[in-house]
KETORBA-19908 format. One record per residue (C-alpha): x, y, z. Coordinates in steps of 0.1 Angstrom, whole numbers, padded with zeros to 4 digits, always signed. Layout:
<sites>
XYZ;...
</sites>
This chain:
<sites>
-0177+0148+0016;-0204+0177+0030;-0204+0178+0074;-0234+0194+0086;-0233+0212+0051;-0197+0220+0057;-0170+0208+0024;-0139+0190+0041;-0106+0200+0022;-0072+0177+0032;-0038+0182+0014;-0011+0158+0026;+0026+0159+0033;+0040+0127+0028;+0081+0124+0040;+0096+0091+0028;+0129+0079+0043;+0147+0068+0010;+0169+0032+0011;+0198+0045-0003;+0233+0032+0016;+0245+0060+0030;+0229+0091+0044;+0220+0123+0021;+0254+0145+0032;+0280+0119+0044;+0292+0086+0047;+0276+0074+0078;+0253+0041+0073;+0220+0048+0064;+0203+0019+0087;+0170+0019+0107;+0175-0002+0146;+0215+0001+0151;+0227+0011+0185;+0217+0046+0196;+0247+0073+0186;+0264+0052+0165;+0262+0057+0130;+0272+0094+0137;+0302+0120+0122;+0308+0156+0125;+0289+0159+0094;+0254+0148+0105;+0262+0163+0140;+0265+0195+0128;+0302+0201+0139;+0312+0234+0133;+0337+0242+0104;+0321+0206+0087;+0305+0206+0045;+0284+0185+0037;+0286+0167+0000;+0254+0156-0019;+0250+0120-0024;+0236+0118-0060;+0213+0087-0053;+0188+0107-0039;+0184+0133-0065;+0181+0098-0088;+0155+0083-0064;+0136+0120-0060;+0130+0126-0100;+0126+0086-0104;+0094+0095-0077;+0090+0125-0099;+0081+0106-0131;+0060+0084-0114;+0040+0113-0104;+0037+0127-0138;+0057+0156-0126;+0084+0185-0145;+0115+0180-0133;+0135+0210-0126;+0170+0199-0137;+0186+0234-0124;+0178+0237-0090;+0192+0243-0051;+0190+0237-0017;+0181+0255+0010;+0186+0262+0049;+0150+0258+0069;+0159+0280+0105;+0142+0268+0134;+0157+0253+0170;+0145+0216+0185;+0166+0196+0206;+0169+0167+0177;+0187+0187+0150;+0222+0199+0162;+0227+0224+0137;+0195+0245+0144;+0183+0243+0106;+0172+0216+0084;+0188+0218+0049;+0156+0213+0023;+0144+0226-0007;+0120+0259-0005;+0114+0283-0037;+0128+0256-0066;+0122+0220-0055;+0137+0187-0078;+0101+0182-0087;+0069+0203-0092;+0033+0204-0109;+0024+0163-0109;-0005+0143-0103;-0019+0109-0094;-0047+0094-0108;-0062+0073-0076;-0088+0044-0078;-0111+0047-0053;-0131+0015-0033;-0163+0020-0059;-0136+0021-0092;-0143+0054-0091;-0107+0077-0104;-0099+0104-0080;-0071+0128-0096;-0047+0144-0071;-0024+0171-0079;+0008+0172-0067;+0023+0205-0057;+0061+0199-0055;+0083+0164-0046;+0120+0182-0028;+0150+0163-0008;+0157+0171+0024;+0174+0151+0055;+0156+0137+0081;+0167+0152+0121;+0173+0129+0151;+0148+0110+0171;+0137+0122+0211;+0136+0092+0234;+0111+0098+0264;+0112+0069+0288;+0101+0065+0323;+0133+0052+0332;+0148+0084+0331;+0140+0120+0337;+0140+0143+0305;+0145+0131+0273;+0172+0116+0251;+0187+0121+0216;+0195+0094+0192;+0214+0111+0161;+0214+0083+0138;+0188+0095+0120;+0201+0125+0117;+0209+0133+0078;+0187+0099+0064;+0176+0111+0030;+0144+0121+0026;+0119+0129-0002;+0086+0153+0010;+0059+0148-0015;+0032+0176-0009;-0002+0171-0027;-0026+0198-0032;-0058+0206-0015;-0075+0185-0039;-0087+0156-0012;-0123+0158+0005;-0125+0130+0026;-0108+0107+0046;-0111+0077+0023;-0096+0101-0004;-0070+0105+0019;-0061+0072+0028;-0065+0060-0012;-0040+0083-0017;-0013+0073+0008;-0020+0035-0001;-0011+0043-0038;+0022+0066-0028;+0030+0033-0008;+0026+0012-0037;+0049+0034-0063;+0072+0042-0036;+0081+0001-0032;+0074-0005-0069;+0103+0019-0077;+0123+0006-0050;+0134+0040-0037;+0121+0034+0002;+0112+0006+0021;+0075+0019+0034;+0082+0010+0070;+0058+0028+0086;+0066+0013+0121;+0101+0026+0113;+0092+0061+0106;+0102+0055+0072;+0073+0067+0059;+0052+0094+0077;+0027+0122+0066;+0015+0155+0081;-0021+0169+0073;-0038+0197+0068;-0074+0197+0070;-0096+0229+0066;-0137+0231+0063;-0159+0257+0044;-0193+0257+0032;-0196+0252-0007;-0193+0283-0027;-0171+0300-0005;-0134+0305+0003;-0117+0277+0013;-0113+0280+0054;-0082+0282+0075;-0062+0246+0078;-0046+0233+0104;-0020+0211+0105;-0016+0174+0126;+0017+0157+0132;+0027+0129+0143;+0000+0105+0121;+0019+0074+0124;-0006+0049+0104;-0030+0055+0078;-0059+0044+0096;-0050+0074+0117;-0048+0097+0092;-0084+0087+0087;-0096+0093+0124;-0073+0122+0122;-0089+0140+0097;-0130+0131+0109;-0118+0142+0141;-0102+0177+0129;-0131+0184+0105;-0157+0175+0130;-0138+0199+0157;-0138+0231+0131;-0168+0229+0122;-0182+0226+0161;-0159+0259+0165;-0177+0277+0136;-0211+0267+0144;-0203+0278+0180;-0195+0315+0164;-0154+0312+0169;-0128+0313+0144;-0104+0285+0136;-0067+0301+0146;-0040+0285+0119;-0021+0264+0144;-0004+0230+0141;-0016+0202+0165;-0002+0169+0178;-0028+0136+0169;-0029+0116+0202;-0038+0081+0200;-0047+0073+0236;-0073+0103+0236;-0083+0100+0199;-0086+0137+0193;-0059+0161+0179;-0043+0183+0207;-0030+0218+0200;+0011+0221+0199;+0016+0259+0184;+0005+0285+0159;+0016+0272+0126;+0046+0286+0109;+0049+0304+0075;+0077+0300+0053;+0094+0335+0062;+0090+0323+0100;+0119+0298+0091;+0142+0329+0074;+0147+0306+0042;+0182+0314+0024;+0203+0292+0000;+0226+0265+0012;+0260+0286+0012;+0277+0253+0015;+0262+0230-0014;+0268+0237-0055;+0236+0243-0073;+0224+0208-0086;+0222+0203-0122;+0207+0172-0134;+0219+0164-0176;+0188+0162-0201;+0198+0127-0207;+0203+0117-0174;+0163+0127-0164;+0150+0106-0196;+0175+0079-0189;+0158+0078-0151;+0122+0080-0166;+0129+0045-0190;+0136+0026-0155;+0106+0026-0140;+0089-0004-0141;+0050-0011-0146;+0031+0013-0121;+0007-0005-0095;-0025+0019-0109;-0016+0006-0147;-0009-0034-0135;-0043-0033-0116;-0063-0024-0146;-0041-0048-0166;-0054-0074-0148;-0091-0062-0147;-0092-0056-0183;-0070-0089-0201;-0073-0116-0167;-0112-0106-0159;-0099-0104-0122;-0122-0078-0099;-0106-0046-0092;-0105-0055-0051;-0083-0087-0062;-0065-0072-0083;-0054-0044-0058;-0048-0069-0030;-0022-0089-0054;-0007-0058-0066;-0003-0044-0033;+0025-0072-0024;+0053-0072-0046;+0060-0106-0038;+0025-0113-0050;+0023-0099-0082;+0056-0113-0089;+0044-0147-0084;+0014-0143-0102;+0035-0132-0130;+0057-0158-0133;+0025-0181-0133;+0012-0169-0162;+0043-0169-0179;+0039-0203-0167;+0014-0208-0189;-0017-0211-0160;-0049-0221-0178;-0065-0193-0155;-0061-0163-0138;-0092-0157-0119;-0086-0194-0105;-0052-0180-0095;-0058-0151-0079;-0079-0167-0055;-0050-0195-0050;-0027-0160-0043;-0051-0147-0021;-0056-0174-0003;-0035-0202+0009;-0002-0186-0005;-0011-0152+0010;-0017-0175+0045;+0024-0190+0038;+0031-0154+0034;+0011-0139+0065;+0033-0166+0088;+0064-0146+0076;+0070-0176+0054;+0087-0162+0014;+0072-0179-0012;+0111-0183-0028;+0117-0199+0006;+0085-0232-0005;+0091-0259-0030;+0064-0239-0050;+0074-0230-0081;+0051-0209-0108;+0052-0243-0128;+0035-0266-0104;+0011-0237-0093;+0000-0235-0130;-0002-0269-0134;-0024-0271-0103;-0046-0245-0111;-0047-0261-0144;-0061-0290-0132;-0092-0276-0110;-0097-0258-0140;-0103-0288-0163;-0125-0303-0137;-0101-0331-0127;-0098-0325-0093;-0116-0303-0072;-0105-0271-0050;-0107-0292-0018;-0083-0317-0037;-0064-0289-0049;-0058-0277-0015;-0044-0315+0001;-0023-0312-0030;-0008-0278-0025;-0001-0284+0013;+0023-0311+0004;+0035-0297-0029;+0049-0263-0010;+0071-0281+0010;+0080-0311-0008;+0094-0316-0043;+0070-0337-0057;+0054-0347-0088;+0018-0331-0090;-0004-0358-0107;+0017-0387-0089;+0004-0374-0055;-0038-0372-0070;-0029-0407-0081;-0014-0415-0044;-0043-0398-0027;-0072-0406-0049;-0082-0376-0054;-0093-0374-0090;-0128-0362-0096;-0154-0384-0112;-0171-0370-0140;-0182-0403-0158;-0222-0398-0164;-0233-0432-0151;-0213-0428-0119;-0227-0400-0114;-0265-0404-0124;-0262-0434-0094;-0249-0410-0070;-0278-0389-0079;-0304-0413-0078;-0296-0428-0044;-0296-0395-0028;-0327-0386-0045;-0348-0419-0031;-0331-0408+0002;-0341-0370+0002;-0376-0370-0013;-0385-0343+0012;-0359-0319-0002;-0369-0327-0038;-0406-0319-0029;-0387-0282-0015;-0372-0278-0043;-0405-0278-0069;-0421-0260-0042;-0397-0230-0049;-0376-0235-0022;-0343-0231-0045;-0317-0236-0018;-0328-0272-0011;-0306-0276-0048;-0276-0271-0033;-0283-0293-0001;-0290-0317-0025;-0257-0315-0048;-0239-0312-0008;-0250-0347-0005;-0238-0358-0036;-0208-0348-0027;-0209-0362+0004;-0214-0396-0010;-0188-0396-0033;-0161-0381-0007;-0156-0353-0025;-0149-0367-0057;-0180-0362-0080;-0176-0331-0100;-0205-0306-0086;-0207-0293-0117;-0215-0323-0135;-0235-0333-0106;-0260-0299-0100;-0270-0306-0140;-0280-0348-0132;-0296-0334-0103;-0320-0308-0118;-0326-0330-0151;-0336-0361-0129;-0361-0337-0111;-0369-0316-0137;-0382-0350-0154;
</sites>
C-alpha cells in the first residue's frame, strides 16, 4: 500500500494466552474472571528462595502452533530472564525465550478479501508467562494489582516485516485466530486479553531502506489494529514530509483520541540484559514426540476454506464465514455426512437462520436440529418440493420440537405445486390481469418479469414453484 508515495511496512507480535489448566511455572489455576489475588503462590509472586517447574503442555501447545505455521522446531532449546521493572510483575523480569526460541523460520499463506494469497513469514513462535494486570479506577487513588495473571502461559508469535497494509494486517490476525481455536491451544478471547498483539509499523519510499518502526501497544481489537496502523503511517510520513526524523520509540494506541500517543524510546534486546534462566533445565523435546504433535492437528481453516470452494462450489466469502465458527463448520460437516443433497443450499441455511439461533447465544447442540433433518430439509427445497419460505416455517418449528419433517409440510400445506396445468391457470389469470406489465415486458422493460412471476406467487400463497412458473410465464408471452 503506497501513502503519498510512501511503502507502509507492519510486522506484528501476536501474544496468545494458552488454555492449559494450570499456569506455565506452578500449580495455581489458570482461569480468566476469578476474584482478584486469588489464584496466587509464592511461585507466580515471585517469592524469594521460590523455582519454578515447566509445565510441559505448553511446550506441546507452542510446537503444535509451530507446525501449523510451517515452522522448524528447535527441540534443544532454553529459557531466558527478560530484566526490566513495572509495578505488575513482582519479580522485576519476565522469564521468555530470547536467542533460541521453541519455534523459528515459518510462514502463513493468508487469503486475502479479493482471493488473492498473501505469504507471511514468521520470524520465531517462544513461551513465555504473562505479568499481572493494573487496575485504575476512579474509586480509588493510584492503581491496583491483580496477580492472577501472573505466570498464565503464553505463546508470542512474531511475523516478519512482510505486511503493507492494514487489511494485510488484519487478514493476518483473523487467520492466527482461526488456527489458534482450530488447534485448541487458546480460547481467542480478545475481551479477555487472551489474545493481544503489538505493532510495528515503519514507512519508506520504494527502493530505499526500510525506515525506522515504531511500536503501539495496547491494540485490544483488530479493527484497531487497522486504525492503528493508518494512523501511525499517516503520522511518519507527515513527520518526514515536514523535514523531521522518526525517533524509534514505543507508543500507547488511545481509543478515545484515535491517534497513537507516545509512552518511551523503544527498547533493544541488550536494554533488557538477557541471560539464561539459572533456575529451569534446558528443554529438550524427543524426535518422536515433535512428529507425534505434528499428526494431531486437524484440518487447517486456510485448507477447509478452499475444500469447500473447490468440491462444494461454495464462494470463498461463505466459505470463510462458516469456517470461521467452529461450531459452524462442524455442523455443516456432519450435514454432509448426512448426506445433504446440497451444499451451496446449506451454507446459506448456516449462514442464516442457524447463524441467527447462534447470534442469540443459543448452541446448535442445545436445538432439536439434528444434521439429519437439516439435510433432509435442504433436500427438499432442493428438489423443488417446497420452497425456501416453506423451508423457513418448517425449520422454526423443527429446531425446537422433535418432529417429523414431511408430516409438518403435510400439516401446514406447504408443498409446492409444480403440476403444469395448475400452473399455466395461475399464469393465465395473472396475465389477463396485468396486460400493462406484459406490454413492459416486450417493450424491454425486463424487470416487469419478475413482478410478474411475484404475482404468481402471490396467487398461489406461495406455493407455485417460481421456477416452473418464470418458464409458463415467458412462453405464454413469448407466444
Amino acid at each position: 500500500m503506497l501513502i503519498n508515495g510512501y511503502e507502509v511496512v507492519v510486522g506484528l507480535e501476536v501474544h496468545a494466552e494458552l488454555n492449559t489448566k494450570t499456569k506455565i511455572y506452578c500449580s495455581c489455576r489458570n482461569s480468566f474472571g476469578l476474584e482478584v489475588n486469588t489464584q496466587v503462590c509464592p511461585i507466580c509472586l515471585g517469592m524469594p528462595g521460590t523455582l519454578p517447574t515447566l509445565n510441559e503442555k505448553v511446550v506441546e501447545y507452542a510446537i503444535k502452533m509451530g507446525h501449523a505455521l510451517n515452522c522448524s522446531i528447535n527441540r534443544i532449546c532454553k529459557q531466558d530472564r527478560k530484566n526490566y521493572f513495572y509495578p505488575d510483575l513482582p519479580k522485576s523480569y519476565q522469564i521468555s525465550q530470547a536467542d533460541i526460541p521453541l519455534c523459528h523460520d515459518g510462514y502463513l499463506d493468508v487469503i486475502m478479501d479479493n482471493g488473492d494469497v498473501k505469504r507471511i513469514g514468521v520470524e520465531r513462535i517462544h513461551i513465555e508467562e504473562d505479568a499481572g494486570k493494573l487496575l485504575h479506577s476512579d474509586k480509588f487513588e493510584g492503581s491496583l494489582v491483580d496477580f492472577n495473571r501472573c505466570g498464565v502461559p503464553l505463546i508470542e508469535i512474531v511475523s516478519r516485516p512482510d505486511l503493507r497494509s492494514a487489511e494485510e494486517a488484519k487478514a493476518y490476525l483473523e487467520t492466527i485466530r482461526s488456527i489458534l481455536k482450530y488447534i485448541d491451544i487458546s480460547d481467542c478471547k480478545m475481551q479477555e486479553g487472551s489474545i493481544r498483539c503489538d505493532v510495528n509499523v515503519s514507512v519508506h519510499k520504494p527502493g530505499e531502506p526500510f525506515g525506522t518502526r515504531c511500536e503501539m501497544k495496547n491494540v485490544n481489537s483488530f479493527s484497531t489494529v487497522v486504525k492503528g496502523i493508518e494512523f501511525e503511517a499517516r503520522r511518519q510520513i507527515s513527520e518526514l514530509e515536514a523535514g523531521r526524523t522518526i525517533v524509534q520509540e514505543t507508543r500507547r494506541w488511545d481509543d478515545q483520541l484515535g491517534e497513537s500517543v507516545a509512552m518511551r524510546s523503544k527498547e533493544d534486546a541488550q536494554d533488557y540484559r538477557y541471560f539464561p534462566e539459572p533456575d529451569l533445565l534446558t528443554i529438550v523435546v524427543p524426535e518422536e514426540k515433535v512428529a507425534e504433535l505434528k499428526a494431531t492437528l486437524p484440518e487447517l481453516p486456510n485448507a477447509k476454506i478452499m475444500r469447500y470452494v473447490n468440491d462444494y462450489g461454495i464462494g470463498r466469502y461463505d466459505a470463510s464465514m462458516i469456517v470461521d465458527v467452529i461450531e459452524k463448520s462442524e455442523f455443516f460437516e456432519k450435514c454432509i455426512a448426512a448426506g445433504c443433497k446440497s451444499p451451496k443450499i446449506l451454507s446459506n441455511w448456516v449462514l442464516g437462520e442457524i447463524s441467527k439461533f447462534m447470534n442469540e447465544g443459543t448452541a446448535i447442540e442445545d436445538t432439536k436440529l439434528t444434521p439429519e433433518k437439516m439435510s433432509e430439509l435442504v433436500g427438499l427445497i432442493a428438489d423443488g418440493k417446497i420452497s425456501t419460505a416453506a423451508g423457513k416455517t418448517v425449520f422454526d418449528i423443527i429446531i425446537k420440537e422433535d418432529r417429523d419433517i414431511l408430516s409438518i409440510v403435510e400439516e401446514k400445506g406447504l408443498a409446492q405445486v409444480s403440476d403444469e396445468s395448475a400452473l399455466e391457470a395461475i399464469a393465465d389469470e395473472v396475465l389477463a390481469a396485468n396486460e400493462k406489465s406484459v406490454a413492459d415486458y416486450l417493450g424491454g422493460k425486463t424487470n416487469a418479469l419478475g413482478y410478474l412471476v411475484g404475482q404468481c406467487m402471490k396467487l398461489s400463497k406461495g406455493k407455485a414453484n417460481p421456477g416452473a412458473m418464470k418458464e409458463i410465464i415467458l412462453k405464454k408471452i413469448s407466444g
